[in-house]
C-alpha positions in Angstrom: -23.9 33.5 -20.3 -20.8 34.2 -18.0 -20.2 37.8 -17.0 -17.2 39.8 -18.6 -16.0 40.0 -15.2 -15.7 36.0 -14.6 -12.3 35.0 -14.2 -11.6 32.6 -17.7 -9.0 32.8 -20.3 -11.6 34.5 -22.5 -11.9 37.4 -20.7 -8.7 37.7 -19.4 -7.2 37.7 -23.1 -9.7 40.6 -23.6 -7.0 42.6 -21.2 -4.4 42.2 -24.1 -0.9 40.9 -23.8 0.7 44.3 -22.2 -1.8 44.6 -19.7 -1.8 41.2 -18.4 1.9 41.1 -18.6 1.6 44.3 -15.7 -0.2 42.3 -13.5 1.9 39.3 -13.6 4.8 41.4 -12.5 2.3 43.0 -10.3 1.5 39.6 -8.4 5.3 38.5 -8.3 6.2 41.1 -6.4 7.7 39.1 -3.4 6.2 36.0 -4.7 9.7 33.8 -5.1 7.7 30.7 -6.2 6.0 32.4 -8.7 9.4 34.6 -10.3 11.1 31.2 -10.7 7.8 30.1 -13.1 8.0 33.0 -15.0 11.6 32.9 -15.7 11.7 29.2 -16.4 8.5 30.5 -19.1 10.7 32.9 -20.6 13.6 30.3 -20.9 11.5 27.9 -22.6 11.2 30.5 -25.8 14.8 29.6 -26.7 14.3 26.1 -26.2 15.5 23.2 -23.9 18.7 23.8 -23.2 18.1 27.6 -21.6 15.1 25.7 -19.4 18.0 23.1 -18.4 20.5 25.4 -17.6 17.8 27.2 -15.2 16.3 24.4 -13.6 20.4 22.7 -13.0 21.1 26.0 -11.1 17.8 26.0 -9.3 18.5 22.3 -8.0 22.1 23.2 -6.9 20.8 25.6 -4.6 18.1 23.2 -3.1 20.5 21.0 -2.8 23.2 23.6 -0.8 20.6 24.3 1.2 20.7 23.4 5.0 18.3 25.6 6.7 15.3 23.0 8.8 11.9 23.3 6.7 8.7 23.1 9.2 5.3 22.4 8.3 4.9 26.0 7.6 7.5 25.6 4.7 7.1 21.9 3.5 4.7 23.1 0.6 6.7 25.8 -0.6 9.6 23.2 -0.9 7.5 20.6 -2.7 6.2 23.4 -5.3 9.5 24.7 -6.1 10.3 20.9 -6.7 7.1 19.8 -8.7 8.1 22.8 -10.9 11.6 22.1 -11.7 10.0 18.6 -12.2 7.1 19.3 -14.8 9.9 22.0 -16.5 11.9 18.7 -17.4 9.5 16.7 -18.4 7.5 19.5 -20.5 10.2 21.8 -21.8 13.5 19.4 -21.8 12.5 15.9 -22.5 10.7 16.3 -25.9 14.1 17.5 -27.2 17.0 16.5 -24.9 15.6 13.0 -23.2 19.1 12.2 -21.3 19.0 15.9 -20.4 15.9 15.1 -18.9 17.0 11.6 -18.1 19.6 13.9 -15.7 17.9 16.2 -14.2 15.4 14.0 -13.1 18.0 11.8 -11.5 19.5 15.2 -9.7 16.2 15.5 -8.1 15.9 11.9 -7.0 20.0 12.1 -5.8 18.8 14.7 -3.5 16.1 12.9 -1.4 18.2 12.4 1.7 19.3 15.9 2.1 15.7 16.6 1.7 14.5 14.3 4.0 16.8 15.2 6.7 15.8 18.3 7.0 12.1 18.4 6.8 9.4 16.5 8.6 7.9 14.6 5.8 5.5 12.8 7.8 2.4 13.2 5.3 4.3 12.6 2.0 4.7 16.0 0.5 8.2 15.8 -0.5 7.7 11.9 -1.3 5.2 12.1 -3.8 7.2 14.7 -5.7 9.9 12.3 -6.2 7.8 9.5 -6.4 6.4 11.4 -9.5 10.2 11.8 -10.7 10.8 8.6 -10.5 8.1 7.6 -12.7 8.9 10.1 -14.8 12.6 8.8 -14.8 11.3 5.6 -16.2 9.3 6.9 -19.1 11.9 9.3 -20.2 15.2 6.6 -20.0 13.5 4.5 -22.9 14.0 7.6 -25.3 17.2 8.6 -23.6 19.3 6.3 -25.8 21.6 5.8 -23.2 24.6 3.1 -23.7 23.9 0.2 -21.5 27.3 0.5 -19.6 26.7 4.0 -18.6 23.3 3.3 -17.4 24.0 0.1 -15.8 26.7 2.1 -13.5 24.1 4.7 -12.4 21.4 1.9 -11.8 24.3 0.5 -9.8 25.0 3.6 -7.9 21.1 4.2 -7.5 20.2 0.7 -5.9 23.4 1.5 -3.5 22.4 4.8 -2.2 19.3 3.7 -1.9 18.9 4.6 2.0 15.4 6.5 2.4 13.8 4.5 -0.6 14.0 7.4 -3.3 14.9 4.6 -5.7 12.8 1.8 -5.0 11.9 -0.5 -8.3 14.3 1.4 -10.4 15.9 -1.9 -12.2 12.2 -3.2 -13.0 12.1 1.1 -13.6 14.6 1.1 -16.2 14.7 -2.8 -17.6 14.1 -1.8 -20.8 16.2 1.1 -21.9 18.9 -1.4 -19.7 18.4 -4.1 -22.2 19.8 -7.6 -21.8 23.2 -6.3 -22.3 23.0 -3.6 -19.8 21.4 -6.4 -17.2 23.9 -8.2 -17.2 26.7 -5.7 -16.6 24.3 -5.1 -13.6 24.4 -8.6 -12.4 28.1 -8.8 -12.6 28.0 -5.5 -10.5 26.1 -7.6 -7.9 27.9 -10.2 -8.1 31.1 -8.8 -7.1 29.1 -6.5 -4.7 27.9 -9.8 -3.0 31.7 -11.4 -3.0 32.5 -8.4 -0.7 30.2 -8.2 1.9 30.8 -5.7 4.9 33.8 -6.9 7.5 32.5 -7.1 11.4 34.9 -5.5 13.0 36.7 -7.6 15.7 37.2 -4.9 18.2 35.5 -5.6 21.3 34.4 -1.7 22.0 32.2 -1.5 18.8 29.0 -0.2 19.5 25.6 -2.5 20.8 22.7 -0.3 19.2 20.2 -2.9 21.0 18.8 -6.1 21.0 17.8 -9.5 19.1 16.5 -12.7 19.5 19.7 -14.0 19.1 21.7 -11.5 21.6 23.3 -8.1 21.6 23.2 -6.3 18.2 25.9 -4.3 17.1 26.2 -1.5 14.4 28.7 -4.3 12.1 26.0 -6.7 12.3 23.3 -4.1 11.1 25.7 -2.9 8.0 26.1 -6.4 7.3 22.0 -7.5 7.2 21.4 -4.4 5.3 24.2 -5.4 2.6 22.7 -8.6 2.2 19.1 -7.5 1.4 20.0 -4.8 -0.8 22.0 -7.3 -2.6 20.0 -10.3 -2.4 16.7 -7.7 -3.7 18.6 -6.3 -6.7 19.9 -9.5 -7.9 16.7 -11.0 -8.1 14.9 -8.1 -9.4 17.4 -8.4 -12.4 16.6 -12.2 -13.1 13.3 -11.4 -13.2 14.0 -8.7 -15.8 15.9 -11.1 -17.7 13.1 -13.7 -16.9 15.7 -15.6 -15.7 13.3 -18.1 -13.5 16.6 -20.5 -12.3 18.2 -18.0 -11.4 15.9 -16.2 -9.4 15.3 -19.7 -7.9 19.4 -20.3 -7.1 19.5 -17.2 -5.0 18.0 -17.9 -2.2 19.6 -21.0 0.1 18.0 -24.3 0.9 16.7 -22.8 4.3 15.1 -19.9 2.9 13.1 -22.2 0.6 11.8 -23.6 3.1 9.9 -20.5 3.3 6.1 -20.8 2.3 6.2 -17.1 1.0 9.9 -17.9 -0.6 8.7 -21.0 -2.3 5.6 -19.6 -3.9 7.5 -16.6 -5.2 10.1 -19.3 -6.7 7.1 -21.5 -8.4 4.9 -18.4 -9.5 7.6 -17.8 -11.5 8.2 -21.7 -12.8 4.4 -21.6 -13.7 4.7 -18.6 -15.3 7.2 -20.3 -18.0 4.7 -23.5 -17.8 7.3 -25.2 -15.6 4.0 -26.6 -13.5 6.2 -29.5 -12.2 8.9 -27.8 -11.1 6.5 -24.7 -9.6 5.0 -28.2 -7.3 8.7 -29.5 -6.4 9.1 -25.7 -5.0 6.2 -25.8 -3.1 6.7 -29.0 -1.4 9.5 -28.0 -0.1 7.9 -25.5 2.1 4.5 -27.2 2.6 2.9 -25.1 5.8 1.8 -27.4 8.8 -1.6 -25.4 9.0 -2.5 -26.8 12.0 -0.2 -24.7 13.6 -1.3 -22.1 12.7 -0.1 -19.3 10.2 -1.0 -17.3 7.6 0.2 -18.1 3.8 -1.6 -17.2 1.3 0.4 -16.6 -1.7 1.2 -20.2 -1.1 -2.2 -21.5 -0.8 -2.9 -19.4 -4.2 0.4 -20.5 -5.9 -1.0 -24.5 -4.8 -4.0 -24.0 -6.8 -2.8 -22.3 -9.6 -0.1 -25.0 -9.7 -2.9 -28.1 -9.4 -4.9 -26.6 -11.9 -2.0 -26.1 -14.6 -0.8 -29.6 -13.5 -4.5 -31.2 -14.9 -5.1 -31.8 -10.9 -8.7 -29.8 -11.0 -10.0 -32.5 -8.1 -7.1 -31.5 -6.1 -7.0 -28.1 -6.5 -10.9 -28.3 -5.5 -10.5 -29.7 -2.5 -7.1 -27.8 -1.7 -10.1 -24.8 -2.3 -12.2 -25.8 0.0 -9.1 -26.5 2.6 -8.4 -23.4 2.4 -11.9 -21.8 2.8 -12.3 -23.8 5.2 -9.1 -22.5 7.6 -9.7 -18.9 6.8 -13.4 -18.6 5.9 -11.8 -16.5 3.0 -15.3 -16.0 0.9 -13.1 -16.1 -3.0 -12.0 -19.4 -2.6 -15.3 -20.7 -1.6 -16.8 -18.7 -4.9 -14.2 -19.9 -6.7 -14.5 -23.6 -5.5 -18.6 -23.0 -6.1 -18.0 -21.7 -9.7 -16.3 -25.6 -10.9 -19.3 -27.2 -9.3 -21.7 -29.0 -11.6 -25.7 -27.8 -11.5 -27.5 -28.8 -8.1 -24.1 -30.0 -6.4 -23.3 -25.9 -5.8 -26.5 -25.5 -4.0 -25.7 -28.4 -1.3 -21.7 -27.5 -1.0 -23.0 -23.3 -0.4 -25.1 -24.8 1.7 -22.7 -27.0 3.9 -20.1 -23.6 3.6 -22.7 -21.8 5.7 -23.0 -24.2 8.1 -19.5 -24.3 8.5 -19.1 -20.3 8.8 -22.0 -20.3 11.7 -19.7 -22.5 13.8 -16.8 -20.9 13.6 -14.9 -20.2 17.0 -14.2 -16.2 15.7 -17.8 -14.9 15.9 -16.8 -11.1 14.2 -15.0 -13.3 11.4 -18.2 -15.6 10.7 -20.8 -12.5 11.3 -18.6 -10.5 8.6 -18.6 -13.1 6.4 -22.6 -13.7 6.3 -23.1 -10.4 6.1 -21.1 -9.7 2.9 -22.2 -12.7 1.1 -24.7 -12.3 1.6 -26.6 -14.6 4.4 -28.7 -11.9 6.5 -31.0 -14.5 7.9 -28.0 -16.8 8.9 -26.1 -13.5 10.4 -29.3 -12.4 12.0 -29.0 -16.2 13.9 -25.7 -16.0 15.0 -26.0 -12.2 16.4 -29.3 -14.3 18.0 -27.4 -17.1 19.6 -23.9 -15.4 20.4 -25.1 -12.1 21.2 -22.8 -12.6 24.5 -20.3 -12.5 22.0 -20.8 -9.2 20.5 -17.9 -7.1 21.1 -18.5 -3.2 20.4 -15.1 -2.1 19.5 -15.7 -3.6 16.0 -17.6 -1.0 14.8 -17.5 -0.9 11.3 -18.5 -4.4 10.8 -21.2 -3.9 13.4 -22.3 -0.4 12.2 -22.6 -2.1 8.5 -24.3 -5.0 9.6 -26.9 -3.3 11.9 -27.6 -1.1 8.3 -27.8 -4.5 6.5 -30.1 -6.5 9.1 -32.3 -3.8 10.1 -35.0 -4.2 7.7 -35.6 -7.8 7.8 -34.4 -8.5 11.4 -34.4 -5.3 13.3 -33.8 -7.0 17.3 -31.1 -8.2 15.8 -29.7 -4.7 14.1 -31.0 -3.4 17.7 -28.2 -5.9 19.5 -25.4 -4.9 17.3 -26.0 -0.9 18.2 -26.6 -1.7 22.1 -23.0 -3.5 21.8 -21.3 -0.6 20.0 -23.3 2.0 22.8 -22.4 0.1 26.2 -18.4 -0.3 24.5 -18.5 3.5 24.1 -20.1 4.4 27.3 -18.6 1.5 29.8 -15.0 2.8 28.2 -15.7 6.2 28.2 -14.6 6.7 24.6 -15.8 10.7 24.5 -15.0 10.7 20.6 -17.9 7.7 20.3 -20.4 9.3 21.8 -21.9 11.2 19.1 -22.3 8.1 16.9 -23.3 6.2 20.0 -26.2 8.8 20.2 -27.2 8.4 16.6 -26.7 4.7 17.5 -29.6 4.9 20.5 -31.9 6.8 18.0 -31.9 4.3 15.7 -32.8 1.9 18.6 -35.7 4.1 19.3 -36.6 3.8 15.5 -36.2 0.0 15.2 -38.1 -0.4 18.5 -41.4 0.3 17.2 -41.1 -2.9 15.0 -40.1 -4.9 17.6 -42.8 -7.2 18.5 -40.7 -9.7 20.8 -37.4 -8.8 22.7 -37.6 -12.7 24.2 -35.4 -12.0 27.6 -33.9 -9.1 26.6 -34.8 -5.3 27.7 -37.0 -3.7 25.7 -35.9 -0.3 24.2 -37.4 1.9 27.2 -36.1 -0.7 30.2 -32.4 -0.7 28.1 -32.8 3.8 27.9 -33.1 3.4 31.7 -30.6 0.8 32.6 -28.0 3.2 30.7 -28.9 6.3 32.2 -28.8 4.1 35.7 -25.2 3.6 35.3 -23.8 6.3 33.0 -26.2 9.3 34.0 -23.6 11.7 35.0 -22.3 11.3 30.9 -23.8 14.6 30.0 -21.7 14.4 26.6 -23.5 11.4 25.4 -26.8 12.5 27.0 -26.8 15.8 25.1 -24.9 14.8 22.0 
């Protein structure tokens, strides 16, 4: 049984109301953070609207504020806000939701002045509002707001949207926006797009740096960033309307020449079973793989597309294309899984013959390794152990651990490569696992009957002490 001195609500209630009241003042007692709690507690007896009123005046100071906050304060800063934030959505939304809706947008509104003067490097004042913004979205559907009024602050929101605070808010707030409120948002964007930002034709405007193309000025920047917020908010409102030809008619001939354009076009055409027209997107935009290039939403969008197009021997062999360029192991299961009995034994087979010659040894020795094929990994550490490069130490630290049992000179390779990397670069942070590394060695060793040409464990403990003796920090770690 606990003791009546543990600290639970049980025994705390034992104290009665007055006496625990006393202590709470007690502790607040220079205790700012803690005052605000308590007064928003005492607000919430009278309802909502006395919580509102408190947490409105709370964020207008915040926001007035101008003072830097370092580390030392960052936390402080995101408490005082995560408070305000769970007052709203626990005391104001159950009975004032565009009250709520409101004061949660307040809190989002003041992101930049937040961010400009704090060092948010790890996220402390980021998650707060990315919690508010979630919060924003849940709230808005009981809200009841009319679609005009919210379409103008999605509007402003998507605008103003410089340091991210309002990322996804159309997909956010879709719903309460309804179709009627969508399209007051489109036509918003619409104009918006008709009246793009004016380069400025004076010849001192300001060169901030550098393109591939020349000298970039400020005008040109302003420009670029019109366009994308633009071109990213229209389409994020035909896809809440699911409005899959007009998603498609935003973006120019040239851009669907895109492989990643075309298969966000046709993911969305098969989405609607428009399989024919999702395979007249991707066409247009068919990658030349032999030069290289990495696509693969459109290689998935290809297959899907095949498949829902009655084209499963095509979209077979477009899986094994595609396992076979990036030795990507879910295409090959996948390809495997729409074999017939006996015929996925010979094609696993012929996949792992294919993976052992690869020209990227790490990429092939990963790949056996998580199949699994130990025997086939222990081979290729065998015959490419010049290839062994230490510096990719997790894969080579959880394939030594996989190997060791069954093929232990191999395991013994893979640590010996991850030691001499940490000892011939004089990576000081290494050393400790390098160490551990070399014990293991010592370990494996003893059943090691053959080491072929290769030093055994005790000629390998002197070669390393021959040329990195004076290393007392790996010696003694």
């Amino acid at each position: 049984m606990a003791s009546e001195k543990t600290l639970n609500v049980k025994n705390l209630a034992g104290l009665g109301a007055e006496r625990l009241a006393e202590l709470v003042l007690e502790l607040s007692v220079g205790d700012a953070a803690m005052k605000r709690r308590l007064r928003l507690e005492l607000a919430s007896r009278s309802g909502g609207a006395d919580v509102a009123a408190e947490i409105r005046k709370r964020l207008v100071t915040i926001a007035k504020a101008r003072s830097f906050v370092d580390w030392r304060k960052i936390k402080a800063l995101a408490l005082d806000l995560e408070t305000q934030r769970i007052a709203i959505t626990t005391y104001v939304a159950p009975g004032s939701p565009a009250e709520a809706f409101d004061l949660l947008w307040r809190i989002l509104a003041m992101a930049p002045s937040l961010y400009e003067r704090c060092d948010d490097s790890n996220g402390t004042i980021s998650n707060v509002i990315a919690t508010a913004r979630g919060d924003l979205g849940a709230i808005g559907e009981k809200a009841c707001l009319a679609p005009s009024t919210l379409a103008d602050r999605v509007f402003e929101g998507v605008v103003a949207n410089d340091y991210g605070q309002f990322d996804g808010l159309i997909a956010l707030l879709a719903k309460p926006l309804g179709r009627d409120g969508l399209e007051l948002l489109k036509a918003k964007f619409e104009k918006l797009a008709a009246r793009p930002p004016v380069r400025s034709k004076d010849a001192g405007q300001r060169m901030i740096g550098y393109g591939s193309s020349g000298p970039l000025y400020e005008d040109d920047i302003a420009v670029r960033q019109h366009t994308r917020m633009v071109q990213s908010a229209r389409t994020e409102i035909a896809d809440a309307l699911g409005d899959v030809d007009g998603y498609a008619v935003l973006f120019s001939a040239q851009e669907r020449t895109s492989p990643a354009i075309a298969a966000r076009i046709a993911e969305r055409m098969l989405a609607v079973g428009r399989a024919d027209d999702a395979m007249a997107a991707l066409a247009l935009a068919e990658p030349d793989f032999r030069k290289g290039g990495h696509w693969p939403d459109w290689q998935r969008v290809m297959i899907d597309t095949l498949d829902a197009a009655g084209r499963s021997e095509a979209a077979q062999a477009e899986r094994w294309a595609t396992f076979e360029r990036s030795l990507n192991a879910e295409y090959l299961r996948a390809h495997i899984r729409r074999l017939p009995d006996f015929d996925d034994e010979e094609a696993e087979t012929r996949a792992l013959a294919h993976v052992s010659q690869s020209a990227d040894f790490h990429e092939a020795l990963a790949f056996l390794i998580n199949w699994p094929a130990h025997d086939l990994a222990a081979n290729l550490v065998m015959a490419r152990q010049g290839e062994l490069d230490g510096n990719y130490y997790e894969l080579l630290t959880s394939g030594a651990e996989a190997l060791e049992q069954r093929h232990p000179l191999a395991a013994t390779l893979m640590l010996r490569a991850m030691i001499d990397y940490s000892l011939i670069h004089a990576r000081t942070k290494r050393y400790g696992h390098a160490a551990r590394h070399l014990q293991t060695c010592e370990h494996l060793a003893k059943r090691i009957e053959d080491y072929g040409d290769r030093r055994d464990h005790a000629a390998y403990v002197a070669h390393l002490r021959m040329l990195h003796g004076r290393k007392t920090a790996f010696w003694n770690a």
